[in-house]
VEXDREN-2710 file (C-alpha; in Angstrom, 1 decimal):
% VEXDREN-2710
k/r/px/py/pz
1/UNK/7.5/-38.9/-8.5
2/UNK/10.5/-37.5/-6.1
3/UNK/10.2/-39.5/-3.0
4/UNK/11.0/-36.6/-0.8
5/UNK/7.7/-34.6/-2.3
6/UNK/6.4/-38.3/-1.2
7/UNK/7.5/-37.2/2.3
8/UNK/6.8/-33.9/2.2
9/UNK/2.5/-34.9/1.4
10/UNK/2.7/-37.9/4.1
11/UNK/3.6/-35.4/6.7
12/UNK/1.2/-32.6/5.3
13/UNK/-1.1/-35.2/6.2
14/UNK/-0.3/-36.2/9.4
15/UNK/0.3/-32.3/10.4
16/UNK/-3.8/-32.1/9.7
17/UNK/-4.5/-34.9/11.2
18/UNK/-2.7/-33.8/14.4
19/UNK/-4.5/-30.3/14.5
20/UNK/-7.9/-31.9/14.2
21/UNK/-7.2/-34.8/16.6
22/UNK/-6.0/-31.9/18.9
23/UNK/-8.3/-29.3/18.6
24/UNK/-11.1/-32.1/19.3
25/UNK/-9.6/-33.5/22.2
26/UNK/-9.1/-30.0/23.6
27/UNK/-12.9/-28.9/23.3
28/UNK/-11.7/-25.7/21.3
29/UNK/-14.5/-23.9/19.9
30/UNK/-13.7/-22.8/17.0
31/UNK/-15.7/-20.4/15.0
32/UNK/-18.4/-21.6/12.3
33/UNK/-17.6/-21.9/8.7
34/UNK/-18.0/-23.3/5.2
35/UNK/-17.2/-27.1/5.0
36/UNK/-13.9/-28.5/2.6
37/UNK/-12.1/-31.1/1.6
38/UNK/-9.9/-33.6/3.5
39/UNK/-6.3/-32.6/3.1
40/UNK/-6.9/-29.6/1.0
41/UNK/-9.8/-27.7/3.4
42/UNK/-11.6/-25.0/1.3
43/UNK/-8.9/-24.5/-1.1
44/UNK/-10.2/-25.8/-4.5
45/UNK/-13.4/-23.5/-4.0
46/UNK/-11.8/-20.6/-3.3
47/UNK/-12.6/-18.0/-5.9
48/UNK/-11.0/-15.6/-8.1
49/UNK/-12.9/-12.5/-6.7
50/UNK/-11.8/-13.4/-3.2
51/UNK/-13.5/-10.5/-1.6
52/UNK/-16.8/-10.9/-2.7
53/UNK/-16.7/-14.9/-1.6
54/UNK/-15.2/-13.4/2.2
55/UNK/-18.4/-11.3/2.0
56/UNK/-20.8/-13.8/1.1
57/UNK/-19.4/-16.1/4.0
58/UNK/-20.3/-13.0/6.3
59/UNK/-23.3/-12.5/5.4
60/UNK/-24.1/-16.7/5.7
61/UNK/-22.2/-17.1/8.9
62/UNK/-21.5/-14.0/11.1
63/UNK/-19.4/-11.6/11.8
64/UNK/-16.4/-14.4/12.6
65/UNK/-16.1/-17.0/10.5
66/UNK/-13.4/-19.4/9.2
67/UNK/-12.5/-21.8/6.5
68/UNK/-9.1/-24.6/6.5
69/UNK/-6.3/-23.6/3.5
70/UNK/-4.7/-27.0/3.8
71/UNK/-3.2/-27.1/6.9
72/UNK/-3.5/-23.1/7.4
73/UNK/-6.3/-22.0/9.3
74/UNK/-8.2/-18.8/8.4
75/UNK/-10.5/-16.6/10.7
76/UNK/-12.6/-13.6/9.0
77/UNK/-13.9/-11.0/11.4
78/UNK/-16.2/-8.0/9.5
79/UNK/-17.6/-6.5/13.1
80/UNK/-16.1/-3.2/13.9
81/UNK/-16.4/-4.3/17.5
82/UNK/-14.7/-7.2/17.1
83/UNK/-12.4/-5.5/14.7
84/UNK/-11.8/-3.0/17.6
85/UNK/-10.5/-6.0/20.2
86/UNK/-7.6/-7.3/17.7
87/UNK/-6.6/-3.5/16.7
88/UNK/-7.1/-1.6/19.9
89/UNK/-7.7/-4.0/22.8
90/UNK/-5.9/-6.8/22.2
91/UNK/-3.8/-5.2/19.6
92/UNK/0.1/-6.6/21.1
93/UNK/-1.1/-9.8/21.3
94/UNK/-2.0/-9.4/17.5
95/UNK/0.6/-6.7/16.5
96/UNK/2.4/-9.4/14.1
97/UNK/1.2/-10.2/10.3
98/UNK/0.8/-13.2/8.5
99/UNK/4.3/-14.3/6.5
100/UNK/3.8/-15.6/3.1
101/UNK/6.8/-17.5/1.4
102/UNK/6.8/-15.0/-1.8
103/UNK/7.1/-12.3/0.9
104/UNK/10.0/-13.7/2.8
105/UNK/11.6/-14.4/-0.9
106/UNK/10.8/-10.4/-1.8
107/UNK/12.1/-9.1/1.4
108/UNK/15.8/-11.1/1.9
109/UNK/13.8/-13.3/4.9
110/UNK/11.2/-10.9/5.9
111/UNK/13.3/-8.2/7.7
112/UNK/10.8/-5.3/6.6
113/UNK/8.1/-3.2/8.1
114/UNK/5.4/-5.8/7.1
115/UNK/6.9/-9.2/7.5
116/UNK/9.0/-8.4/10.7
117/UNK/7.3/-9.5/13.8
118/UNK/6.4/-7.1/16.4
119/UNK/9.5/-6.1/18.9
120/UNK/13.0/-4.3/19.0
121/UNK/13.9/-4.3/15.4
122/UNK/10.1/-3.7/14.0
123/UNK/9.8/-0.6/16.1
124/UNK/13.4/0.5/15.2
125/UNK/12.6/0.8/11.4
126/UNK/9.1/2.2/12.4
127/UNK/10.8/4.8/14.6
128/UNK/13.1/6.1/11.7
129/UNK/10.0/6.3/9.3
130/UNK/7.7/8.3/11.5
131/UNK/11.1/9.8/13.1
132/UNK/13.4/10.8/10.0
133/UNK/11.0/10.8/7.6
134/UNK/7.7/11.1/7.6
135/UNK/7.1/13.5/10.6
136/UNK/5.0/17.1/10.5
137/UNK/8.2/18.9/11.1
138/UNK/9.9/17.1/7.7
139/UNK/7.2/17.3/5.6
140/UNK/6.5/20.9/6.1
141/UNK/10.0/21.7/5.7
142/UNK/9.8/19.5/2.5
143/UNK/6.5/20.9/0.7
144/UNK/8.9/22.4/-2.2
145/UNK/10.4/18.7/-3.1
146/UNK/6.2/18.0/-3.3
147/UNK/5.2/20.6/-5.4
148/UNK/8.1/20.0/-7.6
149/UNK/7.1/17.0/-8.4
150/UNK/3.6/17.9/-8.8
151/UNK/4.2/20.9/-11.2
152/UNK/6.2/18.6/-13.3
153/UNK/3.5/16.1/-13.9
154/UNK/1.2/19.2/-14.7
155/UNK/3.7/20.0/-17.0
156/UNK/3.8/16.3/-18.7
157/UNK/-0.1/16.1/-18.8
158/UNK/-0.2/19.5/-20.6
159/UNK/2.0/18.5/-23.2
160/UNK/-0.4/15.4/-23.9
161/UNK/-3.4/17.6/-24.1
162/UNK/-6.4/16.1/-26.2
163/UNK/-4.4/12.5/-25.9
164/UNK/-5.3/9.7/-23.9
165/UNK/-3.0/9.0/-20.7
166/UNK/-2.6/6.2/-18.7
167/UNK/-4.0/8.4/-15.1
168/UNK/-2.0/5.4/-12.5
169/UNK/1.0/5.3/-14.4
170/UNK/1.2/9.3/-14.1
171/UNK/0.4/9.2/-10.5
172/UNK/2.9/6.2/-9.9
173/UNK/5.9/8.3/-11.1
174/UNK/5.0/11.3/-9.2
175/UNK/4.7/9.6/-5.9
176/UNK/7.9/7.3/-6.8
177/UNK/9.6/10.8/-7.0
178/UNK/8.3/12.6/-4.3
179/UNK/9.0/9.6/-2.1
180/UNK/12.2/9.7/-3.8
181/UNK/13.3/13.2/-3.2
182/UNK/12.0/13.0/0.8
183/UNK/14.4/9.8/1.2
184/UNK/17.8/12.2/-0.3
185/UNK/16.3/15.7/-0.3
186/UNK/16.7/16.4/-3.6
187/UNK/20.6/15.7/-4.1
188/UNK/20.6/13.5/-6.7
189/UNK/19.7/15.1/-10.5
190/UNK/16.4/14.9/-11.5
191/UNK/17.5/13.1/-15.1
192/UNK/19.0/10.9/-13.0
193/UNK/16.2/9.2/-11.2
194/UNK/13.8/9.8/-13.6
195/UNK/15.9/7.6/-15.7
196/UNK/15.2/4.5/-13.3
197/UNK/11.8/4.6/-13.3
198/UNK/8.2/5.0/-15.3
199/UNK/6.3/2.8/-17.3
200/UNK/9.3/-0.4/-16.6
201/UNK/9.1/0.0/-13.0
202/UNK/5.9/0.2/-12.6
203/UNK/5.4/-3.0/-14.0
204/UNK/7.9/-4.7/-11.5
205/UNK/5.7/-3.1/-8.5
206/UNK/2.5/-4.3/-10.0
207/UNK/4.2/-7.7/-10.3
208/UNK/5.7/-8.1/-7.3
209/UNK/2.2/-7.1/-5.7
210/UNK/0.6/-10.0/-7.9
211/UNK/2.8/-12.3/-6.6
212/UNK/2.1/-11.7/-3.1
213/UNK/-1.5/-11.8/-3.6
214/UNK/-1.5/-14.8/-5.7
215/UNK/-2.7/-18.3/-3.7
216/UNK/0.6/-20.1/-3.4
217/UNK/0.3/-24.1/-1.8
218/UNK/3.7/-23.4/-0.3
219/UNK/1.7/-21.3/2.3
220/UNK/-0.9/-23.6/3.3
221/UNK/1.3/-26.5/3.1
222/UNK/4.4/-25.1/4.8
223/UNK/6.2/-28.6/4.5
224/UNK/6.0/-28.7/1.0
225/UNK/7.2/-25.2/1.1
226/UNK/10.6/-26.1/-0.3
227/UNK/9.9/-27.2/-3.5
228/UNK/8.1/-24.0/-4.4
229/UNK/5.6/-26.3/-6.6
230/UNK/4.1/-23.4/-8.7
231/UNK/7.1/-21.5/-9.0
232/UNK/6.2/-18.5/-7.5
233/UNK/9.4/-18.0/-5.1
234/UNK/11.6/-18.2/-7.8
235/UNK/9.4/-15.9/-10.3
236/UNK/9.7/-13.4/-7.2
237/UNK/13.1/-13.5/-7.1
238/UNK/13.4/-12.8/-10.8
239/UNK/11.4/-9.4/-10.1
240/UNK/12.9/-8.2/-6.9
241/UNK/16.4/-7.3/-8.9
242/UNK/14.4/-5.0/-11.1
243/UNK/13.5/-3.2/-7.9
244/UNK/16.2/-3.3/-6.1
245/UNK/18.8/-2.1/-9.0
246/UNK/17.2/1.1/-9.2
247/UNK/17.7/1.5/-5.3
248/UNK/21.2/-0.3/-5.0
249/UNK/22.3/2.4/-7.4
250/UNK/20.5/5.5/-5.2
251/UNK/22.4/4.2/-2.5
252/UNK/25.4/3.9/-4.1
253/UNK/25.2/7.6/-5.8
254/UNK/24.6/8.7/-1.8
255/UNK/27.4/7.2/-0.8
256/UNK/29.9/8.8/-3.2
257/UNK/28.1/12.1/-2.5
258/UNK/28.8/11.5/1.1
259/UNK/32.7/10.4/0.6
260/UNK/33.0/13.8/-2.0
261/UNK/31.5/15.7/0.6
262/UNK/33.6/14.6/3.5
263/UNK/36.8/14.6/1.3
264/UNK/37.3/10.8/1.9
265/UNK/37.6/10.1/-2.4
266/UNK/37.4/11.1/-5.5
267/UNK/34.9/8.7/-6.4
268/UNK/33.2/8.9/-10.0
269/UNK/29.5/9.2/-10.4
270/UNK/27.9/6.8/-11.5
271/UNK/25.6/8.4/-14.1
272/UNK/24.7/11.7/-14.9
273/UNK/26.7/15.2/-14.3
274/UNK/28.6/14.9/-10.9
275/UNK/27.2/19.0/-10.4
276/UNK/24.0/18.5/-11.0
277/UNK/24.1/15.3/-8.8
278/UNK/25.8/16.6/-5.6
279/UNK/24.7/19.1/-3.0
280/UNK/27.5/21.6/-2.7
281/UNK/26.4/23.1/0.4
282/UNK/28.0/21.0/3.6
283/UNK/25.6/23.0/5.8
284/UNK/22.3/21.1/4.6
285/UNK/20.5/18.2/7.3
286/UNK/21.3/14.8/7.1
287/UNK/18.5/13.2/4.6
288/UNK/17.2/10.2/5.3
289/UNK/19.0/7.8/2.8
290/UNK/22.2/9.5/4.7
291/UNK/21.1/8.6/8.2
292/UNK/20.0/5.2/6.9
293/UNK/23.8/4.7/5.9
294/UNK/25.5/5.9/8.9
295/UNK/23.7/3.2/10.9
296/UNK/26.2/1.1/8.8
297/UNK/28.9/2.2/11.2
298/UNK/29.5/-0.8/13.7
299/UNK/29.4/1.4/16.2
300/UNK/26.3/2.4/15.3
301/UNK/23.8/2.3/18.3
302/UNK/21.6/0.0/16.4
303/UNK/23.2/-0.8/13.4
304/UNK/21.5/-1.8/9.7
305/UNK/23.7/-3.2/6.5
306/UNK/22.9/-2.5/3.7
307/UNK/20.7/-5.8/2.8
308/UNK/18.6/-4.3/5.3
309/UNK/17.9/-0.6/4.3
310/UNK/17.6/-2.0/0.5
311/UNK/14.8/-3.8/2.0
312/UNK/13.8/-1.0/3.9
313/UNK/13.8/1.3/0.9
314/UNK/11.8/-1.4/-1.2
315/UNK/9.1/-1.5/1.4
316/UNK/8.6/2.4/1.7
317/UNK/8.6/3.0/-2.2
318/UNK/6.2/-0.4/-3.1
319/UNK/3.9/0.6/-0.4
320/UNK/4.2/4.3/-1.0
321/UNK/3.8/4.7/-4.7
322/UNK/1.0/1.3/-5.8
323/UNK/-1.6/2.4/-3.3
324/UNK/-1.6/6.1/-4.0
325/UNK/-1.7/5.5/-7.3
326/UNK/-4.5/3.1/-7.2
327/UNK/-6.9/5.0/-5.5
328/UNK/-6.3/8.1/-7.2
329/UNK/-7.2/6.0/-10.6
330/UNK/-10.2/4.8/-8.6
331/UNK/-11.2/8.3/-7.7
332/UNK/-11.0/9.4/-11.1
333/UNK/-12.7/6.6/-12.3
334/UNK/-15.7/7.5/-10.1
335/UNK/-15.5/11.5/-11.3
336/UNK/-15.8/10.6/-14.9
337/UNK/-18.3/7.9/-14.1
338/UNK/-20.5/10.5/-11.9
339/UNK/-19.7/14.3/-13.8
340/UNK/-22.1/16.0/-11.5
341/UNK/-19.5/15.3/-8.9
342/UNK/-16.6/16.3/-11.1
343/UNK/-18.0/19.6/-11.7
344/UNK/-18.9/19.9/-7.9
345/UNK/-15.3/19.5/-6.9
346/UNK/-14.2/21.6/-9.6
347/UNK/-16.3/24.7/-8.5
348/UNK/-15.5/24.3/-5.6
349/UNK/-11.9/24.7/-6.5
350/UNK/-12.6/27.7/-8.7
351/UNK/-13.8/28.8/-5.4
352/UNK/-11.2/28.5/-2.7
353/UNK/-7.9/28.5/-5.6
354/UNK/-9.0/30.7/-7.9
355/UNK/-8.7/30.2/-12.0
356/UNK/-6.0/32.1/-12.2
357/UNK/-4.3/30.6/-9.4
358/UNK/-2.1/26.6/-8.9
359/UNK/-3.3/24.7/-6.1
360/UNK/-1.0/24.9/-3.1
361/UNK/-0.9/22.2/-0.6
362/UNK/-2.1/25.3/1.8
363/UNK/-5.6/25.2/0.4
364/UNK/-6.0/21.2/0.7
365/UNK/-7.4/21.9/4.8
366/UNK/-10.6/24.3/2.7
367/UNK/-11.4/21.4/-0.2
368/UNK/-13.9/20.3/2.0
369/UNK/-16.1/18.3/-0.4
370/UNK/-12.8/16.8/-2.1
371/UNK/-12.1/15.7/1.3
372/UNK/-15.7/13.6/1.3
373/UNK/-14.6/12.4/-3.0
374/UNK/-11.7/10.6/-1.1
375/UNK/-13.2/9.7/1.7
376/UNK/-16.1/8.2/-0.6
377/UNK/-13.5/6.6/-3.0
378/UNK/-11.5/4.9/-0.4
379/UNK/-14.5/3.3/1.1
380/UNK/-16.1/1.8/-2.3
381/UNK/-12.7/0.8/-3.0
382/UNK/-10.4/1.2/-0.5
383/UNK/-6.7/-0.4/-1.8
384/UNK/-6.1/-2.7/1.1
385/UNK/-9.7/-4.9/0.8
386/UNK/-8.3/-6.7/4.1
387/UNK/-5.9/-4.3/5.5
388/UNK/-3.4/-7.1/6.6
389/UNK/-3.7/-10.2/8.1
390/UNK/-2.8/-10.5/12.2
391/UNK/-1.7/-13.1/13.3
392/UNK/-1.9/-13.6/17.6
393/UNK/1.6/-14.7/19.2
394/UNK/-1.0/-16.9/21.9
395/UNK/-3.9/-18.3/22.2
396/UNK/-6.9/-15.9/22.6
397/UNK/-10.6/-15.5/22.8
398/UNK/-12.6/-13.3/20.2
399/UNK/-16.2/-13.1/19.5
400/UNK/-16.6/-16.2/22.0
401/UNK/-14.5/-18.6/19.5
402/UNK/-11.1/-19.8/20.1
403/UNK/-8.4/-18.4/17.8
404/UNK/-5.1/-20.5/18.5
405/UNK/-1.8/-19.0/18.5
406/UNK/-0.2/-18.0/14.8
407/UNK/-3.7/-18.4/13.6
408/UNK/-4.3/-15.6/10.6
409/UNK/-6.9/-13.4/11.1
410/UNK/-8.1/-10.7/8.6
411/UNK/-9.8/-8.2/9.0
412/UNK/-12.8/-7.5/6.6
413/UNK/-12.5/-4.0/5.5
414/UNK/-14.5/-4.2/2.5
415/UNK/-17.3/-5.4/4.1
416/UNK/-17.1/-2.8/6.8
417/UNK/-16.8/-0.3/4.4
418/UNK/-19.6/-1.7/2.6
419/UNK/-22.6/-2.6/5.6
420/UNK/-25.9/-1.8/4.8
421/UNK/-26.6/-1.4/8.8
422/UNK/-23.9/1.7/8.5
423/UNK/-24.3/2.7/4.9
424/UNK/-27.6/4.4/3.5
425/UNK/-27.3/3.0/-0.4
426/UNK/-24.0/1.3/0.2
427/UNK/-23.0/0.3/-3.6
428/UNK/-23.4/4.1/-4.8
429/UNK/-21.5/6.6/-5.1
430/UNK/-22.4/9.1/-2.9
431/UNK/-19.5/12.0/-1.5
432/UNK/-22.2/13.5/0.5
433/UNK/-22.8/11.2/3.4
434/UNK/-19.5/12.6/4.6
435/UNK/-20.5/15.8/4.6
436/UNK/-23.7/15.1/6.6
437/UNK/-22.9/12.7/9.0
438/UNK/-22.0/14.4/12.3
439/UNK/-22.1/11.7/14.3
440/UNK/-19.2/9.8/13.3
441/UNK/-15.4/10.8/13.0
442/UNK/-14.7/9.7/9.6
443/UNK/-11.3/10.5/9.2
444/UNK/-8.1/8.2/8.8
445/UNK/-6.5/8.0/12.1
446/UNK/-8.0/4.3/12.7
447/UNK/-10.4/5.3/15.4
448/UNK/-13.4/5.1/14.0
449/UNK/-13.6/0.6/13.8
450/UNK/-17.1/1.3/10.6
451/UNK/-13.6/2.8/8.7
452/UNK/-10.3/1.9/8.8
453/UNK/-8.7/2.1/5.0
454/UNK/-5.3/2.9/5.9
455/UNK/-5.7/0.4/9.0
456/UNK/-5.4/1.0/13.2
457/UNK/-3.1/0.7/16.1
458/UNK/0.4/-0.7/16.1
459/UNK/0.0/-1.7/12.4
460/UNK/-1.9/1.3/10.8
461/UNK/0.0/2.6/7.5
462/UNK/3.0/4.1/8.5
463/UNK/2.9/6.2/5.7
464/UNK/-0.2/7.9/6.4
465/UNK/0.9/11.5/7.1
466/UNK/2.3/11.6/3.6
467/UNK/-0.2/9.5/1.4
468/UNK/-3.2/12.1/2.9
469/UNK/-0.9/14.9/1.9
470/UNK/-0.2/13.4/-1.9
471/UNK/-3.8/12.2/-2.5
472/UNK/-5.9/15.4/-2.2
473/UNK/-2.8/17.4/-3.2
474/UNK/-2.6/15.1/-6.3
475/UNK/-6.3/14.9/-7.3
476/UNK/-7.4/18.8/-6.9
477/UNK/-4.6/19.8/-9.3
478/UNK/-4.9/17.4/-11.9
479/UNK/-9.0/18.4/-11.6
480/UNK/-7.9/22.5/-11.1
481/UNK/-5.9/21.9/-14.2
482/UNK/-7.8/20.1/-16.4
483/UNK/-11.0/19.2/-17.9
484/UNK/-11.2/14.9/-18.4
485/UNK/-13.0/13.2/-20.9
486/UNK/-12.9/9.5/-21.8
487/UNK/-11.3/9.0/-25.3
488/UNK/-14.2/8.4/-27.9
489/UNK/-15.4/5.1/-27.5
490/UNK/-14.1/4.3/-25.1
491/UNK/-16.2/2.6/-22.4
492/UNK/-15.5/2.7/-18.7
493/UNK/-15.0/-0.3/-17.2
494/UNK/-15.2/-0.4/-12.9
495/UNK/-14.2/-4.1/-12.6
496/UNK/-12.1/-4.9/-9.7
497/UNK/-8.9/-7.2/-9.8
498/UNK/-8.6/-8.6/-6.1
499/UNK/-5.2/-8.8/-4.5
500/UNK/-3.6/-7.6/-1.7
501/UNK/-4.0/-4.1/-3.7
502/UNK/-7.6/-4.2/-5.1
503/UNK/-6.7/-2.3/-8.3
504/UNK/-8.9/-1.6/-11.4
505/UNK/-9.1/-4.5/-14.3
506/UNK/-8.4/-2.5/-16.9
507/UNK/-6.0/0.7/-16.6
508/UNK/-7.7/3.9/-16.3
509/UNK/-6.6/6.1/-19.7
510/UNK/-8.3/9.4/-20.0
511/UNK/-8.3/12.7/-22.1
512/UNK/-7.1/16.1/-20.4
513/UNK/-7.8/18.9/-22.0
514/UNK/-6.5/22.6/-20.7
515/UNK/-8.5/23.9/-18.0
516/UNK/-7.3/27.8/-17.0
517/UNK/-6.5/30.4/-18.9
518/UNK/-3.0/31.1/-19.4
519/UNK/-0.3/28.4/-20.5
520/UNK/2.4/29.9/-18.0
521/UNK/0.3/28.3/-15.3
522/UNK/1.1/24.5/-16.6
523/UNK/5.0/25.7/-16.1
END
């Protein structure tokens, strides 16, 4: 055996035995908790369906818990009160997350959104998102890139009429286009980009989310983090460059659009027809892959390089397009699973659209009980079981219990979401008890501590704005559209796969079959 893995074990040791020596001596109290091993804490019992273990605990020890990882401590909080002191009271002493080594090896040393600790440069990329990007202003002025996108999706289902689709994988190139389009406003050809992406990149998102979920010793043992014993760094690093080719080559097709424009070269496109690639017109704004690059000016007022807004890009477009598409195939799941629903929200569409009519994003605001579907699929399986780990930058009180500095914390959504004390039947399916409820504020905006699936405070999704746009918009025209049938059978199977994205088991495939009337209205 290598005598500096030797090391690395002897000082793993000594680094537990120094926490527990201190945290005795100190009188820290820390929260109660399930019992492990020497060395190795609760690690060999932790189970493959990680959630429903975390919600077991709860229910055995409280609304804080926490268990040892090796070396890592781990606090659980399901409370919504005490979920409300880490997001809203104490939220910037717990504004950071929790770094795991196949992020930093994803994310060229954790200089993303999630990864980057709370400060100058985190609120600097946040600022361009919500500022550039993602703000009312831009995406009203950018609803035709949307529907687009959306029309051309009808279009693909329609041609696969009375076939069995994979629903995610349909929903996953949409989003990856729209979110696409709203970085370079439509400049770069449609074949183009297309070409980059589907079925092949899907798979590299839904790896690269694997690997971040997948229980990795180098984390709990950070000095043994070096020799990256299962091999999970280095499988990271053989997806990332799947990911990041298709953006390295956006960014460099934006780039010779920009010198063309400005008359600085007469660069060669990289692929596809420079005509149908480059916006003609000088007069159009800046989009946001072209303000992303002028920050590569050194006299830029807070310059990026390019290593930067790669990962910056990777971030937005992995969080963007696996999340929508997983709840959407969740949603639909649940519809064919409950028809009686289905046919609820389809009559109600007949009703406010109109059969002869597409769904607009304009008529989203009156799909009032599509509004309670998604607010019912998001909380029987909302994509983020845990949200995101905090993780406090000092020492603070929760719940009574000591939580010492850089200790991670999660945060139990899918218990929450799932508490028989705030949830009449809490397992079913049931769209209705948000359209009764007047008492609560069950909306997305991370006020309401019994339901946060998109998160709260400094760390709620930044993509919000767009992803409650896309989801409704997304769902009530592939239900205005078409009818959907399970292929003959087939059985439907509602297992979950835990991760850091709780997706379905097996892949959602479904039968559409031509809804309205006329054929010019798939167009």
């Amino acid at each position: 055996m290598d005598a500096s893995f030797l090391l690395a074990i002897l000082i793993s040791f000594l680094t537990i035995l120094i926490i527990y020596k201190f945290l005795k001596k100190s009188k820290v109290v820390l929260p109660p908790g399930p019992r492990g091993l020497p060395i190795l804490g609760y690690l060999p019992f932790i189970k493959t369906n990680l959630h429903i273990q975390i919600d077991e605990f709860a229910r055995k020890y409280g609304p804080i818990y926490k268990f040892w990882l090796g070396s890592k401590l781990v606090v659980v909080i399901t409370s919504p009160s005490l979920i409300k002191e880490v997001v809203r009271d104490k939220d910037a002493i717990f504004a950071n997350h929790d770094p795991m080594a196949s992020g930093i090896a994803a994310t060229a040393g954790g200089i993303n959104i999630v990864h980057s600790d709370y400060g100058p440069y985190w609120r600097h990329l946040r600022k361009l998102l919500a500022r550039d990007m993602l703000s009312n202003h831009n995406l009203e002025a950018s609803y035709g890139l949307r529907k687009d996108e959306v029309r051309k999706s009808t279009k693909y289902v329609y041609g696969k009429i009375g076939k069995a689709i994979d629903v995610g994988e349909v929903i996953f190139v949409t989003e990856f286009n729209v979110i696409m389009s709203l970085m370079w406003g439509g400049t770069i050809s449609e074949e183009a980009a297309r070409d980059r992406i589907g079925k092949e990149f899907r798979e590299k998102v839904s790896k690269l989310v694997e690997l971040l979920a997948r229980s990795n010793v180098s984390d709990y043992f950070p000095c043994l983090a070096r020799f990256d014993l299962q091999g999970i760094v280095k499988e990271m690093k053989g997806v990332v460059p799947g990911i990041e080719d298709t953006l390295t080559y956006v960014i460099n097709k934006r780039k010779e659009m920009m010198m063309l424009r400005n008359g600085n070269g007469n660069s060669n496109v990289v692929e596809g027809d420079h005509q149908n690639s480059v916006a003609s017109s000088s007069t159009k704004r800046k989009d946001f892959l072209e303000i992303l690059l002028e920050l590569t000016d050194e006299k830029a007022e807070q310059p990026m390089n390019v290593t930067q807004i790669r990962v910056f890009l990777t971030d937005i477009v992995v969080a963007g397009t696996d999340t929508t598409a997983t709840i959407i195939e969740w949603v639909m799941a649940e519809l064919l699973r409950n028809p009686d629903v289905m046919n609820r929200v389809q009559q109600e569409l007949d009703n406010v659209v109109g059969i002869n009519n597409i769904v607009e994003e304009s008529d989203i605001s009156k799909l009032v009980y599509l509004d309670a579907v998604l607010k019912e699929g998001f909380r029987l399986h909302s994509p983020l079981p845990f949200v995101l780990s905090r993780r406090p930058s000092q020492t603070v009180t929760l719940g009574g219990y000591t939580i010492p500095k850089r200790t991670p914390v999660l945060l139990n959504a899918w218990s929450t979401l799932r508490d028989p004390q705030v949830w009449d039947n809490p397992s079913e399916f049931k769209p209705e008890r948000f359209l009764n409820d007047h008492d609560h504020k069950w909306d997305y905006s991370g006020h309401n501590f019994q339901y946060l699936p998109f998160g709260s405070g400094r760390r709620i999704c930044p993509g919000l704005p767009l992803a409650e746009k896309m989801v409704l918009y997304m769902i009530a025209t592939m239900l205005h559209s078409f009818d959907w049938k399970l292929q003959e059978g087939d059985e439907l199977d509602m297992s979950e796969k835990f991760g850091i994205v709780m997706r379905k088991e097996k892949p959602l495939f479904a039968v559409p079959y031509q809804r309205l009337p006329h054929s010019n209205l798939y167009q």
